[in-house]
C-alpha positions, 0 to 999 in steps of 0.5 A: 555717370554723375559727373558725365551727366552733369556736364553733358546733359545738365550744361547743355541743358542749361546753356540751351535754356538762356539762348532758347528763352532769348529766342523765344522758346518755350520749351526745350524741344522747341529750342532744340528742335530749332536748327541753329541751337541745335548746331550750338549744342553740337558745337556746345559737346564738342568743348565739353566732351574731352574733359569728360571721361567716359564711363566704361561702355559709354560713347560719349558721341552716342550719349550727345546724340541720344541726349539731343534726341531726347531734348526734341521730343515733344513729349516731354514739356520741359520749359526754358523759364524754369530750367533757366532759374537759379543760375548763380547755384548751377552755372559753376558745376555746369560749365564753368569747371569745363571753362577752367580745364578748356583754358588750362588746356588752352582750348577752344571755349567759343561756346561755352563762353556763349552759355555764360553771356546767354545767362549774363543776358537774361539775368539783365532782365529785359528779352528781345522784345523789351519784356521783363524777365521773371528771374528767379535766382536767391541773387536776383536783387543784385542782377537787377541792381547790375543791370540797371548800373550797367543798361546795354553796356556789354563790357560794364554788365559783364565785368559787374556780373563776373565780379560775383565771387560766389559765382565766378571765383577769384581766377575766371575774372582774371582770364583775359581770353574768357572775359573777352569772349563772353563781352563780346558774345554778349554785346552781340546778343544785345545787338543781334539777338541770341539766334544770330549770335549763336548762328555766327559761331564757327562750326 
């Protein structure tokens, strides 16, 4: 159940709260309840769930459908900014070891890659209106030292960003079809911004 947890609700959770914030929502309902983020999370579950196994009595169609449901209430004020503070310490159990099974299992990464360059986004700093990010993070000196080495380059941000040990290992900086992808999605947030990068991935 823990492990389940982790991935299914905590990476969702946290790959909705970069992209989300980007967008300019508030709160995790807000962002969910939006159609085209709603869609990445589908999108989003269906790479993280086969390298789920599931606890017995459990559909895990079920607890992604309950989990989205309960994202949307509005009731409940979870706000983007605080869910998106201290990547460097969640980023690796929350996506990044169902990155690393997706390409053992040479699978589709597409989104998850996505919840990566939405983080590497808002830790440069700046959203889409050109406001500073309050980023919260024990690493956040060495982003913004980043950031500002790297401005909007896409690849140069990235390569600096995954050059982070603590975070990435030694072997995700290695994986040519992951650096790649997450350049290029993040490129496309500096270009398009985060609704349409996310509205641009295949169903």
């Amino acid at each position: 159940f823990e492990f389940m947890k982790l991935r299914v609700l905590n990476g969702a959770h946290s790959s909705l709260a970069y992209l989300g914030y980007l967008a300019g929502h508030e709160t995790v309902a807000q962002a969910s309840g939006d159609p085209v983020l709603a869609r990445f999370l589908q999108g989003l579950w269906r790479e993280i769930s086969p390298t789920v196994p599931a606890p017995e009595g459990v559909a895990l169609d079920d607890y992604a459908r309950d989990l989205l449901a309960r994202f949307q209430n509005p009731a409940i004020r979870h706000r983007t900014w605080q869910i998106a503070m201290d990547g460097s310490q969640k980023l690796p159990q929350r996506l990044l070891g169902t990155i690393r099974e997706r390409l053992q299992a040479d699978a589709p990464i597409d989104h998850l890659a996505l919840g990566v360059a939405a983080w590497m986004r808002y830790v440069s700093g700046q959203d889409e209106t050109g406001a500073a990010i309050d980023v919260r993070d024990p690493l956040a000196a060495t982003y913004a030292e980043h950031a500002a080495a790297a401005g909007r380059d896409a690849q140069a941000l990235s390569q600096r960003l995954l050059g982070i040990d603590s975070i990435f290992g030694a072997d995700l900086p290695r994986e040519p079809r992951f650096t790649a992808l997450v350049a290029r999605h993040l490129a496309a947030l500096f270009d398009q911004g985060a609704k349409a990068t996310a509205q641009g991935l295949a169903p």
